[in-house]
N, C-alpha and C positions, 0 to 999 in steps of 0.2 A: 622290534620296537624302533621305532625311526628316530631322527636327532630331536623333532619339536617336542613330541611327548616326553623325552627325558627333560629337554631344558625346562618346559612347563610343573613338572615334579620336583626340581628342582628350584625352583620360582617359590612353590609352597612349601618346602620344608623350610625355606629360609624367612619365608611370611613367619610362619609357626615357631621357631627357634625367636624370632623379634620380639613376636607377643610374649612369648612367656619369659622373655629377658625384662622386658618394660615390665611388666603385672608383678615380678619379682625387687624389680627398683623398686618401684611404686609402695610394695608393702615394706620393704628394707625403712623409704623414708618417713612414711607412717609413724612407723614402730620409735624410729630416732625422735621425731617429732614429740611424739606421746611421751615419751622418757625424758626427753631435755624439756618438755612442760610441768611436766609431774616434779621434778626435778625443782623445778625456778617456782613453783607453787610451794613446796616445800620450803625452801629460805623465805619467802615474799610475803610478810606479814600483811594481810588484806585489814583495810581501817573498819572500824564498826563504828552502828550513830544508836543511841538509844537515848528515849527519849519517857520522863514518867514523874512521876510524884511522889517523892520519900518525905519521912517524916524529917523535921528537922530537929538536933539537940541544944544547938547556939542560937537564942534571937538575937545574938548580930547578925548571923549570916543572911538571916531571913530580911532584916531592915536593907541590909545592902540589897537585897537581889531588890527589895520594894522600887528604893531609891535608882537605879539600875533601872526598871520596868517604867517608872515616872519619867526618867530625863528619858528615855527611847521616846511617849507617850510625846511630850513637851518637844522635842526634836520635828515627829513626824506630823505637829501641828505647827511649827514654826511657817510655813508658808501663809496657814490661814490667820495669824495671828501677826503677819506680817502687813497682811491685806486689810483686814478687818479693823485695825487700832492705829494704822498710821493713814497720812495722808497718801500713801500708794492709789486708793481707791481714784479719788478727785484727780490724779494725775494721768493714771491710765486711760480717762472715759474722756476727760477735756482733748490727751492727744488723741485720741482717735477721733472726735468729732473733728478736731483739727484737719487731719488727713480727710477727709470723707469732704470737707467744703472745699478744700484746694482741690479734688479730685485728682489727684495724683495715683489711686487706687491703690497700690501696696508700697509705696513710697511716702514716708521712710516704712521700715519691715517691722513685723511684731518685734521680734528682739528690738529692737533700737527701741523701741515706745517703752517697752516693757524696762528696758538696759537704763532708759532714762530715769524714768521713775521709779527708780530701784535707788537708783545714786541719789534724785533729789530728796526720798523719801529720807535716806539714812543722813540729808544735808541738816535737810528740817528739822529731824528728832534729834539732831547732835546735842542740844539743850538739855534733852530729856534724857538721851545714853548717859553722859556726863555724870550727870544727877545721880540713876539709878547706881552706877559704877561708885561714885563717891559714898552715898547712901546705905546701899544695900551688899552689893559683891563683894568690895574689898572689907567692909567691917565682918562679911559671912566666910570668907576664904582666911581672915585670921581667926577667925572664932569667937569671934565680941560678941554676933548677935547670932539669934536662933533662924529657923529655917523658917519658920512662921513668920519672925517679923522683919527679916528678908526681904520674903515675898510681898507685905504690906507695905514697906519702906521702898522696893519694886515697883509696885501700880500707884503710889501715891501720883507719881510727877505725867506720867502715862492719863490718869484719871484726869488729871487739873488741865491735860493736852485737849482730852475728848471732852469736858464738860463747854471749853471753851467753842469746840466749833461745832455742836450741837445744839438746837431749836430744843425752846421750853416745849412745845406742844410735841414735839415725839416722843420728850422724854416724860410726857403726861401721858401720851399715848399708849408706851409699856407699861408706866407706870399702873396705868389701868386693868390692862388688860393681865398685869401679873397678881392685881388685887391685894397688891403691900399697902399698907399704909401711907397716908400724907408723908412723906418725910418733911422734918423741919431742918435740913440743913444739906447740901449737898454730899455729905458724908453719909447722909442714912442710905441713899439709891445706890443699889448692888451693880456693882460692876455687870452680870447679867442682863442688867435691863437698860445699863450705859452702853453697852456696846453697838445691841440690834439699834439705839434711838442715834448713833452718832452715824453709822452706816448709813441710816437712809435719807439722813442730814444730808452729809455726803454725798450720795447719787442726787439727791435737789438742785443742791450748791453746781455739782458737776454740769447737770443737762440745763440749769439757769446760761451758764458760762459755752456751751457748746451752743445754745440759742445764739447767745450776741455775736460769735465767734461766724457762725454760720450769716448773717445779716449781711455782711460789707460784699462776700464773695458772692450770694445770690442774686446782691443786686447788678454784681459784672456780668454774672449767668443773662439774667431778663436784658438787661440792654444791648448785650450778645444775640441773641437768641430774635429780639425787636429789632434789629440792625439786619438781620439776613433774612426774617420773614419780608422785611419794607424790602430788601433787592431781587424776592425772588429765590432765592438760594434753601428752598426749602429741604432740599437734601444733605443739605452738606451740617453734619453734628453740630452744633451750638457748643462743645463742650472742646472740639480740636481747636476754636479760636477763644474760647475763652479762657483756657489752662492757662498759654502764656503770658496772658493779661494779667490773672491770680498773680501767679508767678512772683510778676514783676511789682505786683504793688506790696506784695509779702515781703522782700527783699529790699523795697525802697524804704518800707517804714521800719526795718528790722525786724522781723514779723519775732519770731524766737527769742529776741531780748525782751522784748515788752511782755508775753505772754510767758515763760517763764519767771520772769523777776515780778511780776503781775501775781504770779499761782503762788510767789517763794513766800511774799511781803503779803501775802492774805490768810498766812499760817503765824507769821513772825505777831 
């Protein structure tokens, strides 16, 4: 037997002595693993969720969980109840006509429009938070009055807000079409058919106000636009030389004092 054949036999028994050191780690750390889990599973109380319908023997508990399921309810409609009964509506639609006739394109950003009339909305109702606070909250958080006339002592100042910037003919309009009776007094019409009639008041009122608002800048547009058809310059956008004209007449007349204090003082 010559030198290579030995050293190559010896090449493989040390292969083979490797493998079967590794395969025996290998199951040694297993085994450890399994035990120090079994282990930490043993003390490690796992949470449970269950979820069902028992009877109940207290109707208090039952009134809280009501009352509990209503303010969640009344929460996850605070948005729409945000929009739909203040003046949010009218102020969201006016700035964004705003923006659209300055063609500024996304200048100022949803947030800011939106950030705006969030703040003037809660300016304008301050009249009516007040009220409701004086009225309704703090005589129901000491306990003077009920939950019932709360809520009515609530919508009274609210209602007297939308009757005022609401059009007869819308609210003849629901009025109809919910097939109530004539009321004789502005107390008989349900909140129900005051809301949709002051809404669509609002969007009138709104695209009345983005019309005139729209007026002054399209007339920069066309004399823009007749100033570079008359030299020939038929390629060149009518809108890169009219922006800074907008601009500058927005800025001269205070475009934001007038049209804000304008939308404030047509609520007030």
């Amino acid at each position: 037997m010559n030198k290579c054949t030995v050293t190559r036999t010896h090449l493989r028994s040390r292969e083979k002595s490797v493998k079967i050191i590794s395969f025996l780690l290998a199951v040694s750390m297993a085994v450890c693993v399994f035990t120090a889990g079994s282990a930490i599973a043993a003390d490690f109380a796992f949470p449970s969720l269950r979820i069902g319908v028992a009877s109940g023997e207290n109707p208090a508990e039952m009134s809280v969980l009501l009352q509990i399921l209503l303010m969640l309810t009344v929460l996850s409609l605070a948005p729409a109840i945000l929009i739909m009964m203040t003046p949010f509506t009218r102020l969201v639609i006016v700035f964004s006509f705003l923006r659209q006739a300055l063609g500024t394109q996304q200048t100022p950003s949803n947030q800011i429009i939106a950030g705006l009339s969030i703040f003037l909305t809660f300016f304008i109702m301050m009249p009516q938070w007040e009220e409701i606070n004086t009225n309704a909250l703090q005589p129901y958080l000491s306990e003077k009055i009920s939950q019932e006339t709360a809520l009515q002592e609530a919508m009274a100042p609210i209602r007297r807000f939308m009757f005022k910037q609401t059009r007869e003919k819308d609210l003849a309009l629901f009025m109809k079409m919910s097939k109530n009776e004539k009321p004789k007094s502005p107390e008989d019409i349900p909140t129900l058919v005051l809301i949709p009639a002051f809404v669509i008041s609002e969007l009138k009122t709104a695209f009345i106000i983005g019309f005139v608002l729209f007026v002054p800048f399209l007339v920069i547009d066309m004399v823009v636009a007749s100033v570079l058809l008359s030299m020939g310059m038929m390629m060149l956008p009518p809108i890169l030389i009219s922006l800074p004209f907008k601009l500058m007449l927005f800025v001269l007349v205070d475009g934001w004092n007038l049209i804000v204090g304008s939308m404030v003082r047509s609520f007030l």
